[in-house]
N, CA, C and O atoms as a printed pandas DataFrame, in Angstrom:
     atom_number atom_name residue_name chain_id  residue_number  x_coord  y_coord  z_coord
0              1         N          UNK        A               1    0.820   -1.192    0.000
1              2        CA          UNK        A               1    0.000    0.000    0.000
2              3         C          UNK        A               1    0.867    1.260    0.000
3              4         O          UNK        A               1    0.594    2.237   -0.697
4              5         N          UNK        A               2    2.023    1.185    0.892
5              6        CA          UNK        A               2    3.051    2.372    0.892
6              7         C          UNK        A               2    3.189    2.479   -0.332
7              8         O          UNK        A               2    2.326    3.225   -0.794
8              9         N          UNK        A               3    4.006    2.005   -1.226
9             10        CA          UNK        A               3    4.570    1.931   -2.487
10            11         C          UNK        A               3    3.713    2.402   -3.632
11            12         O          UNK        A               3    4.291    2.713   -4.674
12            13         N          UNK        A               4    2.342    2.496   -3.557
13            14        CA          UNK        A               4    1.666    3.611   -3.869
14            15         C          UNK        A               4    1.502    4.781   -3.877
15            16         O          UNK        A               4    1.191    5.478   -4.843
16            17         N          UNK        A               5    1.811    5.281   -2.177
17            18        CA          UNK        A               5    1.815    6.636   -2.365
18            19         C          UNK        A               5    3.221    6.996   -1.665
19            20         O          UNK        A               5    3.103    7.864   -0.801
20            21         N          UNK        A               6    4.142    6.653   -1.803
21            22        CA          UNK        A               6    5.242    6.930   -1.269
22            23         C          UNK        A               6    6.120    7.172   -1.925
23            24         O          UNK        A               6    6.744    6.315   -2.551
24            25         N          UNK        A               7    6.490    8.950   -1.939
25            26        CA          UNK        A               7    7.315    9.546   -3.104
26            27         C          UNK        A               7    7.006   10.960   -2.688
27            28         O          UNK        A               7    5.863   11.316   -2.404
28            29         N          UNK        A               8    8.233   11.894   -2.653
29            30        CA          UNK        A               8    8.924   13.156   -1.787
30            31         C          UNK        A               8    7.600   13.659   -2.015
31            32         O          UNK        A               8    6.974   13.722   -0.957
32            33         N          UNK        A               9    6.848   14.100   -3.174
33            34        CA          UNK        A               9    5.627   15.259   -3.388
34            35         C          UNK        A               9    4.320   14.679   -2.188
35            36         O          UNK        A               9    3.204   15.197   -2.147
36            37         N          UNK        A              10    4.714   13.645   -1.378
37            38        CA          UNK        A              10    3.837   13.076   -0.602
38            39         C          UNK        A              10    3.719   13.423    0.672
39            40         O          UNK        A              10    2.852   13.248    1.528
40            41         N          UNK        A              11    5.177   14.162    0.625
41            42        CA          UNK        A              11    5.520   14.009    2.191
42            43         C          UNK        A              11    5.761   15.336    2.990
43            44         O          UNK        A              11    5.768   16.409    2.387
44            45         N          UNK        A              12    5.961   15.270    4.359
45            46        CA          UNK        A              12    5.426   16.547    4.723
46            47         C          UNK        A              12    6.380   17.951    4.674
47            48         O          UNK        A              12    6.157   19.142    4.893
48            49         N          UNK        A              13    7.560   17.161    4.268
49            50        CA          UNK        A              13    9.272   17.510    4.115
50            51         C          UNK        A              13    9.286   18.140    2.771
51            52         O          UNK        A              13   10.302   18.639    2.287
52            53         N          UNK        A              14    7.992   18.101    2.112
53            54        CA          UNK        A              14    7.961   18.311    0.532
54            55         C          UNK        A              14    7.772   19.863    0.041
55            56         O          UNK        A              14    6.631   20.301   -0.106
56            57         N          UNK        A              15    8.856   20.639   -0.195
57            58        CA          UNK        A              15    8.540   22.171   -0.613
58            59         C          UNK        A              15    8.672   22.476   -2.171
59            60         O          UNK        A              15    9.567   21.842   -2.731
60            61         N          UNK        A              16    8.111   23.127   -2.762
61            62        CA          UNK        A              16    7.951   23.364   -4.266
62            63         C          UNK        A              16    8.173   24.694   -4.365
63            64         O          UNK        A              16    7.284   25.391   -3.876
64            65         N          UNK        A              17    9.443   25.468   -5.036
65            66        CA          UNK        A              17    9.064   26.885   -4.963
66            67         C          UNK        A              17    9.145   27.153   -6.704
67            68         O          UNK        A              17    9.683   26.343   -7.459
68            69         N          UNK        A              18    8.640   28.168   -7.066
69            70        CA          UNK        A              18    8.962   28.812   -8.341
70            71         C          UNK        A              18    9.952   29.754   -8.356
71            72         O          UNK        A              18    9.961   30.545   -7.413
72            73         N          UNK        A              19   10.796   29.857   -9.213
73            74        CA          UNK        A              19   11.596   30.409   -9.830
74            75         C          UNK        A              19   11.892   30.359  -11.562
75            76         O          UNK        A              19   11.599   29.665  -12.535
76            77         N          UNK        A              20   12.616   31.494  -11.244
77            78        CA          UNK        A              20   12.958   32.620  -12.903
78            79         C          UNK        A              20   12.962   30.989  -13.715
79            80         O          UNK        A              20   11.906   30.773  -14.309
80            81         N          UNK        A              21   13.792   30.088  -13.782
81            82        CA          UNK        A              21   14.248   29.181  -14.390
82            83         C          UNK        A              21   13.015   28.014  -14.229
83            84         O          UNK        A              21   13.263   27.249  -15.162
84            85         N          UNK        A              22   12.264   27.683  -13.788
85            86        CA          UNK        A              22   11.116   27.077  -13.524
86            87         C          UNK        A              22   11.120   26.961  -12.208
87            88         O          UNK        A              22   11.494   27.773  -11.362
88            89         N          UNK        A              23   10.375   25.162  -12.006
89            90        CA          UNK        A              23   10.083   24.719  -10.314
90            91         C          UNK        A              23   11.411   23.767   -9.772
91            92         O          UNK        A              23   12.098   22.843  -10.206
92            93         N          UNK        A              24   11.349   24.289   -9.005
93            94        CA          UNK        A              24   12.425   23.568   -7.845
94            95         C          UNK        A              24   11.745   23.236   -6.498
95            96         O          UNK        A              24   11.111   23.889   -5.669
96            97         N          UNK        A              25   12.230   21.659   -6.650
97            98        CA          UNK        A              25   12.052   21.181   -5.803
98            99         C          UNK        A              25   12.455   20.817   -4.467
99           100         O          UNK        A              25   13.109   19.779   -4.579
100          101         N          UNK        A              26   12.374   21.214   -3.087
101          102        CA          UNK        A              26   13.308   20.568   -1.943
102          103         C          UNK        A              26   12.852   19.866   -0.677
103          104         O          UNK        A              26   11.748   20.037   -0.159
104          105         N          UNK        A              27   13.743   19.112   -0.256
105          106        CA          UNK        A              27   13.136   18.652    1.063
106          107         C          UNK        A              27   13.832   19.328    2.251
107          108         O          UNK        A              27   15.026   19.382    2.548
108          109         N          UNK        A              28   12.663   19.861    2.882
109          110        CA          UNK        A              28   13.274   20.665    4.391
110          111         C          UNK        A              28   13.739   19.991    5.624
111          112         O          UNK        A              28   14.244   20.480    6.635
112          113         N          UNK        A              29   13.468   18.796    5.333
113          114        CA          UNK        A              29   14.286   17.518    6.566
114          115         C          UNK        A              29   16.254   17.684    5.725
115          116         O          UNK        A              29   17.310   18.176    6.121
116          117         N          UNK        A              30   15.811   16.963    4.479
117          118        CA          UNK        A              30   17.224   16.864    4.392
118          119         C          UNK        A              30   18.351   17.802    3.744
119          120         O          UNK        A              30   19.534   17.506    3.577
120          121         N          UNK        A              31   17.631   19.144    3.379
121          122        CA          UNK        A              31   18.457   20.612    2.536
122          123         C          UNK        A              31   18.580   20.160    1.434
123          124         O          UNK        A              31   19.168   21.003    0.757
124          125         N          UNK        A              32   18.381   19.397    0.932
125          126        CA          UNK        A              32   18.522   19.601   -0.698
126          127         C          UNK        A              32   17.365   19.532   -1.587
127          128         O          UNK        A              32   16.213   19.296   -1.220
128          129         N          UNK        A              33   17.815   19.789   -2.971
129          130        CA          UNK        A              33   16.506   19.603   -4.052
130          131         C          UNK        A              33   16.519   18.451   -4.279
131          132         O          UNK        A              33   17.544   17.794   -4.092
132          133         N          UNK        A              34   15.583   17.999   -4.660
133          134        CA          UNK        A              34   14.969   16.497   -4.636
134          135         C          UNK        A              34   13.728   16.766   -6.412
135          136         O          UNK        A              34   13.333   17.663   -7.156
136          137         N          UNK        A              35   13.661   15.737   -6.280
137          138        CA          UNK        A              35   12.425   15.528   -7.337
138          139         C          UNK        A              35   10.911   14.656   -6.804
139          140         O          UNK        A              35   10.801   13.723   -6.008
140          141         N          UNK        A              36   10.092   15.230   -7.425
141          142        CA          UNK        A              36    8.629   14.842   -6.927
142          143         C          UNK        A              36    8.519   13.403   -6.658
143          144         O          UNK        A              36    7.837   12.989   -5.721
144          145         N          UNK        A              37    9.457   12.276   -7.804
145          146        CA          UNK        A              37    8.971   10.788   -7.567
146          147         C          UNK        A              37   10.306   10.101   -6.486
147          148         O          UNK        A              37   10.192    8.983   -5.984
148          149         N          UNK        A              38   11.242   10.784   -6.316
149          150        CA          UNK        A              38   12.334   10.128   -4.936
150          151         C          UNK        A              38   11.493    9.476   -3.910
151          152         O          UNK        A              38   10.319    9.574   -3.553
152          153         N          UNK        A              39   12.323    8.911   -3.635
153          154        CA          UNK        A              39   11.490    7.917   -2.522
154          155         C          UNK        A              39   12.929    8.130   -1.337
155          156         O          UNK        A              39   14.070    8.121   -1.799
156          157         N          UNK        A              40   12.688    8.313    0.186
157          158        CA          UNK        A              40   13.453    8.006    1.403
158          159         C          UNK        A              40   12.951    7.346    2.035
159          160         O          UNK        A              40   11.752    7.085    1.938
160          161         N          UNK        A              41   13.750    6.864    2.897
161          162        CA          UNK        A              41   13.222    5.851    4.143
162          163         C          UNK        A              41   13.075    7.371    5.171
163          164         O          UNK        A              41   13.075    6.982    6.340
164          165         N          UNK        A              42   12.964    8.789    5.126
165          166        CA          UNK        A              42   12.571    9.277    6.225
166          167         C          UNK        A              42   11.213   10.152    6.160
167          168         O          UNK        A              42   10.845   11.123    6.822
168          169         N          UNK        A              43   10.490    9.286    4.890
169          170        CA          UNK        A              43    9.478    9.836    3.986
170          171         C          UNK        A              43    7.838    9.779    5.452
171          172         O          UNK        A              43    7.477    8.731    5.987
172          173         N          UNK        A              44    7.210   11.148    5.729
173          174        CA          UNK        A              44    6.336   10.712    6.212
174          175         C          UNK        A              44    5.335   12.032    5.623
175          176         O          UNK        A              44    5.538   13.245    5.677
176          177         N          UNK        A              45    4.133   11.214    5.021
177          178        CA          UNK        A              45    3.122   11.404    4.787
178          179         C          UNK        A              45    2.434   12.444    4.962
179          180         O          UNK        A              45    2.166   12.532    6.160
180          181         N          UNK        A              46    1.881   13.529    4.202
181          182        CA          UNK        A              46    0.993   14.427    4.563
182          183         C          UNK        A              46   -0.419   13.807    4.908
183          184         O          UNK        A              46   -0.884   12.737    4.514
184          185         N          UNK        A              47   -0.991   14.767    5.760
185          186        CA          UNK        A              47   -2.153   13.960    6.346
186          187         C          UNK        A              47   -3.302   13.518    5.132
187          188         O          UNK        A              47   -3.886   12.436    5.202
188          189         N          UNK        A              48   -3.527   14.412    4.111
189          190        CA          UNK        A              48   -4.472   13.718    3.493
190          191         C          UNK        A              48   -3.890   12.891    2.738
191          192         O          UNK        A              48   -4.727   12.194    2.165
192          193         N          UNK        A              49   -2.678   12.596    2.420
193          194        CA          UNK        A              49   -2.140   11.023    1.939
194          195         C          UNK        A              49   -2.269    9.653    2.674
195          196         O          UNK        A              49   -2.094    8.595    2.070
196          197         N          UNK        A              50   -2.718    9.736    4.581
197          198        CA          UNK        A              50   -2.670    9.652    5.213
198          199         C          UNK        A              50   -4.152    8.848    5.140
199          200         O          UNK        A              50   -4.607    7.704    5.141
200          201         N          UNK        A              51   -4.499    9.985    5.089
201          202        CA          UNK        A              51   -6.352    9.613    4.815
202          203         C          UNK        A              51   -6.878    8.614    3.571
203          204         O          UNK        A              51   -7.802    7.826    3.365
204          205         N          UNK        A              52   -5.405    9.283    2.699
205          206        CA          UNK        A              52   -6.277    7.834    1.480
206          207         C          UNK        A              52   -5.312    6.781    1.344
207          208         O          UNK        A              52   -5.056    6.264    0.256
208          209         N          UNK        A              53   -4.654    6.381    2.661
209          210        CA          UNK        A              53   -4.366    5.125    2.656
210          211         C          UNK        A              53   -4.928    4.369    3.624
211          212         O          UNK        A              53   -5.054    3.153    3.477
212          213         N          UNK        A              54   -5.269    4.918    4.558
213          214        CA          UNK        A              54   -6.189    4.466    5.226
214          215         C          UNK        A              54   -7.420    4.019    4.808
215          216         O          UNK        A              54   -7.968    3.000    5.228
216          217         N          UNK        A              55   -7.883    4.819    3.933
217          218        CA          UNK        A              55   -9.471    4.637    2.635
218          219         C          UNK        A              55   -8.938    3.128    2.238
219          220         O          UNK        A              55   -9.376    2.057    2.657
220          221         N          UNK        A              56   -7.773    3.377    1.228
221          222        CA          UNK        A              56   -7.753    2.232    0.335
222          223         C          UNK        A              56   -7.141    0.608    1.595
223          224         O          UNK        A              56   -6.668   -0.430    1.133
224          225         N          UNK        A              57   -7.316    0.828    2.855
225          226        CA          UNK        A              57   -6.869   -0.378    3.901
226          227         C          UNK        A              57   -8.352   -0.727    4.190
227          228         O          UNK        A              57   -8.649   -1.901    4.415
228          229         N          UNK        A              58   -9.425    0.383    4.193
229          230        CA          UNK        A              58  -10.456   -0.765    4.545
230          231         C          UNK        A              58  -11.582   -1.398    3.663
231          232         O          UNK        A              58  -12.293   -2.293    4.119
């Protein structure tokens, strides 16, 4: 079920800013830019990702 939704744009560490050159992506746990489909083991969930895994468990 993780492996569904588990990927940086998921998680709560997940910041998106715009800039001149387009979107950049970063994670505020670990300081760097990252991309939307990365996957970590320190990946935790925004709550409504939260909510639809819980949906799709019962």
């Amino acid at each position: 079920m993780e492996d569904r939704f588990h990927a940086c744009a998921t998680c709560i560490h997940f910041r998106a800013n715009r800039e001149k050159t387009g979107m950049k992506y970063y994670c505020n746990r670990l300081g760097y830019e990252t991309k939307t489909t990365y996957k970590f083991n320190c990946w935790e969930p925004k709550p409504i990702v939260k909510n639809l895994m819980e949906k799709q468990q019962k």
